[in-house]
N, C-alpha and C positions, 0 to 999 in steps of 0.2 A: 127689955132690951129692944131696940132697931137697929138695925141695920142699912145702911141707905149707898145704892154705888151711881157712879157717874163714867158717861163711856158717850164720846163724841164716836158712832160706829161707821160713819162714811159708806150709808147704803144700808139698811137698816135687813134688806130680802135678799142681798148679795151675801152678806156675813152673819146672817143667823144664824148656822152652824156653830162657829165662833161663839157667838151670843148665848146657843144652849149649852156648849158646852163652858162657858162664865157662869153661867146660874146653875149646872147641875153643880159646879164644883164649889162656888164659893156663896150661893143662894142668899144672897142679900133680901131684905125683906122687900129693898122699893129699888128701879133702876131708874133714872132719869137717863133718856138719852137722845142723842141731839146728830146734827145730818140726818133725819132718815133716810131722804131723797125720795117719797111716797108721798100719795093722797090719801087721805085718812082707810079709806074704804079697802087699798090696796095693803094695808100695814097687816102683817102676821099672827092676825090673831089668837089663832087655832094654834100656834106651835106656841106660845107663853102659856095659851092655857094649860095646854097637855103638859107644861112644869110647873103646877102650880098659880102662877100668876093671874087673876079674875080682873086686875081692874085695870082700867084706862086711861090717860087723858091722851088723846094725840091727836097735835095740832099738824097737819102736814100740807103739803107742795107738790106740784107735779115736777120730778126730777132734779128738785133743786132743796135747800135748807131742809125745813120740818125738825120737828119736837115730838117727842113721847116720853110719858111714865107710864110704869106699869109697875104692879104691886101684890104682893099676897097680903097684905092689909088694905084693908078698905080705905076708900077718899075721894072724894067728891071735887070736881074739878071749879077751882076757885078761880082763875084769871087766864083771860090770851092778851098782853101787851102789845102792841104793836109800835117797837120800839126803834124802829127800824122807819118810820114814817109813812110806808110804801107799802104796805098789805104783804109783807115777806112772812113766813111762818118761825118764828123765833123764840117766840117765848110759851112755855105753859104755866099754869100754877096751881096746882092743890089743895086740897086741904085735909088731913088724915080726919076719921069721922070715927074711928074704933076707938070706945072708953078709954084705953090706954092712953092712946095718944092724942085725945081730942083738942083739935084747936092749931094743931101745929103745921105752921104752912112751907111747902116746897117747892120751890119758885126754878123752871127748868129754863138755861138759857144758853142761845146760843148765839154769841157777839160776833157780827161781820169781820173779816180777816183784814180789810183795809187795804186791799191791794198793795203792791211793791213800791212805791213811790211815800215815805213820809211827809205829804206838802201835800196842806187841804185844794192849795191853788192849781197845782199841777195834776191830782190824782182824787177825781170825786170820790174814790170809795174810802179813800181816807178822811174826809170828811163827814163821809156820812157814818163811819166808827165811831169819831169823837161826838157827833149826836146821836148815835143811839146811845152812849155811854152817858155824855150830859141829861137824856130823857131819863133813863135807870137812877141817877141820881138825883133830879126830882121827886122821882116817883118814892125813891128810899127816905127821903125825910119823912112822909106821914106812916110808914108802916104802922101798923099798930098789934099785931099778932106778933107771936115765936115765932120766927120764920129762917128757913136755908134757901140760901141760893148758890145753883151749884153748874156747872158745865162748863162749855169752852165758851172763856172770855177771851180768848186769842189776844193776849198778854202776859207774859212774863216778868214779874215787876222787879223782882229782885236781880241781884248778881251772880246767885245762886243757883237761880231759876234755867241759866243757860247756859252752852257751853263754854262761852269765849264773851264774858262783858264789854271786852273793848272792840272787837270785830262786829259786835250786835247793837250798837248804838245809835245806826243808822239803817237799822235793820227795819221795817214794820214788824212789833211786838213785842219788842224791847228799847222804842226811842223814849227820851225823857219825856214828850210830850205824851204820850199813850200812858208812862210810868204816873205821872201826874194827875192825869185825867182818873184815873183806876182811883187814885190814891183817895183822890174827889167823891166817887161812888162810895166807897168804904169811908170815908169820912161821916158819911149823908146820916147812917144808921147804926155807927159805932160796930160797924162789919168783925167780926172773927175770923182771920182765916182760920180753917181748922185743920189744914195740910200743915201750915208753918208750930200749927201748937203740940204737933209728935215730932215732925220732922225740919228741925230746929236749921236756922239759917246763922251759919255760913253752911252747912251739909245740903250738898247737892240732893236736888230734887227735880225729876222731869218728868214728863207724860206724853210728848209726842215728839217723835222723829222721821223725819220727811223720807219718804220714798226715794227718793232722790240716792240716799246713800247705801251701797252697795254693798255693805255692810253696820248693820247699827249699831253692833254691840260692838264690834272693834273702832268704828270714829265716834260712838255715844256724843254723836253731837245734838243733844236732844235741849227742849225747852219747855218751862213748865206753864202752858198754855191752859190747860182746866187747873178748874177749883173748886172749892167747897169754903164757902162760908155761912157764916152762922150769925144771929142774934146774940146776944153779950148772953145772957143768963141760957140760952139753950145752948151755947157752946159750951158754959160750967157743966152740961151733963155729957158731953160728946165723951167717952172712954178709949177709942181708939181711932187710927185710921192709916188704910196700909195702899200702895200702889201697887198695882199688878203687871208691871212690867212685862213676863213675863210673854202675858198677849200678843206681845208684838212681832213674838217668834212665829206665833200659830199660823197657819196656811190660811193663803189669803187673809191676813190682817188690815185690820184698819191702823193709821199712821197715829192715834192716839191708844193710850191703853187707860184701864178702868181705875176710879178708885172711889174705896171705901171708908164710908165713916161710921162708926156705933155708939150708937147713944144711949143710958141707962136713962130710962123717961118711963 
């Protein structure tokens, strides 16, 4: 069995607390996680290890983006994409190296939000979402490993995915164009979600709720911005996967909360 969770944590030495108390309770075997907002050097080492945790890959940024995994299984750090075109810290990649799971790659991402404006002409950061997502989709034709890729793709493709389909259509991260482009990525590699294979759509599913509202659990106007997908045949082994909602309540949270996939491998 493995265990594998994902957690965009918005400051990675701000909400550690948070972070230890996620892994002492729900101790997933790998956490991928995305914003750290840290340069490598500055990331928390000492406190994963003291739970556990020995291995690394983190890619990070002085106060801005950055990527980290960490793990109580072993894995050797297989790729930084720079997919973003611009030397931004976005992507990690793995590769688990312990007998069990030899071979199986974890690909850590974290997709540009695309600014407020849906119009490549009007709003460069929206254009530069839809190429770092067309880059991702190149790059997903040659895979050639089992591989997951999992974190905040800062889109919600479905209907499902968010509170109000018809108020978010001219949203950034719910327009047809971002739904499309996604659709493109996952096309590339025969992508599994492996959120939508437990938690069946039309059933509401979300993972981040904007600070903004004043209460979250009574307007739940939430969007399912992270993901977890998977290779066709390592997804036939995924057995569960749960969201932890819950996080969101915790002091001092971050505006996304965690999730978990397990896989008999």
């Amino acid at each position: 069995m493995l265990s594998i969770a994902t957690w965009n944590i918005n400051s990675v030495r701000l909400r550690m607390p948070i972070v230890e108390r996620f892994l002492t309770e729900s101790a997933p075997d790998i956490l991928c996680l995305q914003e750290i907002k840290c340069q490598e050097h500055q990331f928390p080492y000492d406190a994963f290890k003291a739970l556990g945790y020995e291995h690394f890959a983190v890619h990070g940024q002085k106060g801005y983006h950055g990527v980290a995994t960490v793990g109580k299984v072993p894995f050797e750090e297989f790729s930084r994409h720079d997919w973003q075109d611009n030397g931004e810290a976005r992507h990690v990649g793995v590769q688990l190296s312990d007998p069990a799971h030899q071979g199986v790659v974890l690909e850590n991402v974290y997709v540009p939000a695309g600014g407020d404006i849906p119009d490549r002409e009007q709003n460069a950061k929206f254009g530069q979402k839809l190429d770092f997502l067309e880059r991702m989709t190149r790059w997903a034709e040659k895979i050639e490993h089992p591989t997951m890729i999992m974190g905040d793709f800062n889109i919600a493709p479905l209907e499902s995915d968010v509170w109000n389909h018809k108020q978010l259509l001219k949203v950034v991260s719910h327009t047809p164009l971002e739904v499309e482009t996604l659709q493109g990525f996952m096309d590339a590699h025969n992508w599994v979600d492996v959120g939508r294979e437990f938690i069946k759509d039309p059933e509401r599913y979300f993972s981040w709720w904007s600070y903004r509202s004043r209460d979250w659990k009574v307007n739940d106007r939430g969007r399912r911005l992270d993901h977890m997908w998977a290779s066709p045949e390592l997804a036939k082994k995924a057995t569960g996967h749960s969201v932890h909602e819950y996080a969101r309540d915790w002091e001092k949270p971050s505006d996304h909360v965690p999730l978990i996939t397990e896989f008999d491998l």
